[in-house]
ZATORZA-876387 format. One record per residue (C-alpha): residue number from 1; x, y, z. Coordinates in steps of 0.5 Angstrom, whole numbers, plus 500, padded with zeros to 3 digits. Example, Ala and Ser with C-alpha at 12.3 -4.5 7.8 and 13.67 -1.06 7.14 Angstrom:
<recs>
rec pos:1	X:525	Y:491	Z:516;
rec pos:2	X:527	Y:498	Z:514;
</recs>
This chain:
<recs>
rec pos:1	X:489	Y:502	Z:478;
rec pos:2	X:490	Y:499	Z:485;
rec pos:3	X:495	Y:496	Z:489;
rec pos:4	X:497	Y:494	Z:496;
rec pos:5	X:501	Y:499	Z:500;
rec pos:6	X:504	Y:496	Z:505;
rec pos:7	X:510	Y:499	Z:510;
rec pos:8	X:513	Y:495	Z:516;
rec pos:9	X:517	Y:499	Z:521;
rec pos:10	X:525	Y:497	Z:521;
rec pos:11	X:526	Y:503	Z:527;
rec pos:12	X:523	Y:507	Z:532;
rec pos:13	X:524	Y:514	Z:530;
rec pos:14	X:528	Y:518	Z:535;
rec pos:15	X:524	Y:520	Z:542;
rec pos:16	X:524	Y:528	Z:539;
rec pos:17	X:522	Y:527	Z:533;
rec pos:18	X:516	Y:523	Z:534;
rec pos:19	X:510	Y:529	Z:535;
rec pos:20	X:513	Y:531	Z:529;
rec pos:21	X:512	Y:525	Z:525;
rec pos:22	X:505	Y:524	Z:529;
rec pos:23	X:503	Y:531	Z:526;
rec pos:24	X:505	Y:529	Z:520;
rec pos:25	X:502	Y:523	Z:518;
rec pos:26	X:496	Y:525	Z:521;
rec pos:27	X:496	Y:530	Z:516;
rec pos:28	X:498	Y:525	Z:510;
rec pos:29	X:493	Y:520	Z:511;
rec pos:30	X:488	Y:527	Z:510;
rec pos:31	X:491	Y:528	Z:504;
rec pos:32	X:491	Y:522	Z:501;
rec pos:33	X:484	Y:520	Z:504;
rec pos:34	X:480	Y:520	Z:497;
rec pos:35	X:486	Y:514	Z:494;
rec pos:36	X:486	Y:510	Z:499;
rec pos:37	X:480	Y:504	Z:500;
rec pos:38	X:482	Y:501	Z:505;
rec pos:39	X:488	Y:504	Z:511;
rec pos:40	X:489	Y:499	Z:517;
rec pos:41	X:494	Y:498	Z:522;
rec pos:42	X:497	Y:491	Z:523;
rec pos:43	X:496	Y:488	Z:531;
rec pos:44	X:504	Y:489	Z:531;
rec pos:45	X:503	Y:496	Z:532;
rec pos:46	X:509	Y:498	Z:528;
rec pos:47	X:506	Y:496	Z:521;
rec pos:48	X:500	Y:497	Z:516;
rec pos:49	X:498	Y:497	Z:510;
rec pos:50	X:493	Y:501	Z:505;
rec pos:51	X:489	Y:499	Z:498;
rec pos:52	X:490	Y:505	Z:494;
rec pos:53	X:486	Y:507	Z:488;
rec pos:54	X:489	Y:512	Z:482;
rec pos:55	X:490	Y:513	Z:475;
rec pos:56	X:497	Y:513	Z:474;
rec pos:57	X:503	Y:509	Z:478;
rec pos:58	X:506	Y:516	Z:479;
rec pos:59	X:500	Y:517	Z:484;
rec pos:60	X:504	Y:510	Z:487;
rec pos:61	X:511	Y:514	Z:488;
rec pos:62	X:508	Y:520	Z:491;
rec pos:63	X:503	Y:516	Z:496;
rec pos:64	X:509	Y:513	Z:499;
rec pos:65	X:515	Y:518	Z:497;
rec pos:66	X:511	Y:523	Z:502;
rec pos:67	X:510	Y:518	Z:508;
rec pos:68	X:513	Y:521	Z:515;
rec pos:69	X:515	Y:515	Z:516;
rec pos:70	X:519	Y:512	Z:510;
rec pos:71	X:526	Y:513	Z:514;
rec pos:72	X:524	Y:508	Z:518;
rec pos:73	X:520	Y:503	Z:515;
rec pos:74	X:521	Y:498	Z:509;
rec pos:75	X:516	Y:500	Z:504;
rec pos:76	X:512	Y:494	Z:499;
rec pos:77	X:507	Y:496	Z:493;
rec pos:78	X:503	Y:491	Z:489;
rec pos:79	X:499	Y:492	Z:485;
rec pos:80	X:491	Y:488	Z:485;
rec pos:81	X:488	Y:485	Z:480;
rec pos:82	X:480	Y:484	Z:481;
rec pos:83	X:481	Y:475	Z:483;
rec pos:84	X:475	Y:473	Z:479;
rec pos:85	X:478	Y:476	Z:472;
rec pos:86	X:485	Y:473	Z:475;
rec pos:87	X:482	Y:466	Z:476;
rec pos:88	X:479	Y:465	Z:469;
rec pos:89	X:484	Y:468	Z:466;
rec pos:90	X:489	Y:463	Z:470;
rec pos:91	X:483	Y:458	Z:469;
rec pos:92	X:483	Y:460	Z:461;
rec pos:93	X:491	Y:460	Z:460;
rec pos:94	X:492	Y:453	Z:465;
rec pos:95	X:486	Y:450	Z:460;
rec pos:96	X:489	Y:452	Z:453;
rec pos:97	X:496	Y:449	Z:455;
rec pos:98	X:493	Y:443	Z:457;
rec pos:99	X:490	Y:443	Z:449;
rec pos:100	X:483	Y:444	Z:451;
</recs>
């Protein structure tokens, strides 16, 4: 299962914390590193986004539950599913509708 993680900063986290919170997402990346396909941080600075790959949705819910950063982020996951194999179904779907 793939899905698209994406967490956009709502808040800095407080000055103290911050080496803190840089050692531990440092540390979170490293351990979700096999799951993720792709890890990019967006121009912005305070934002990013991940494409995982796991068995189970509940890798999801640690995946995200586990982010340093939660606190200070609003999270959003959707799941992917392969374009060419969603556009023939589309296409197949649009088609039957229409009676042929």
């Amino acid at each position: 299962m793939r899905a698209l993680i994406i967490a956009r900063g709502t808040s800095a986290p407080p000055p103290e914390r911050m080496v803190m919170i840089a050692d531990a997402f440092k540390a979170w990346r490293e351990q979700h590193r096999d799951r993720m396909e792709e890890f990019s941080w967006f121009p912005t600075g305070n934002s990013g986004c991940a494409i995982v790959n796991v068995a189970h949705e509940a890798e999801i819910l640690q995946i995200t539950s586990s982010y340093p950063l939660t606190p200070y982020s609003d999270m959003e996951v959707q799941l992917l599913i392969d374009g060419d194999a969603a556009l023939d179904a589309w296409h197949a779907m649009i088609h039957e509708r229409a009676g042929g």
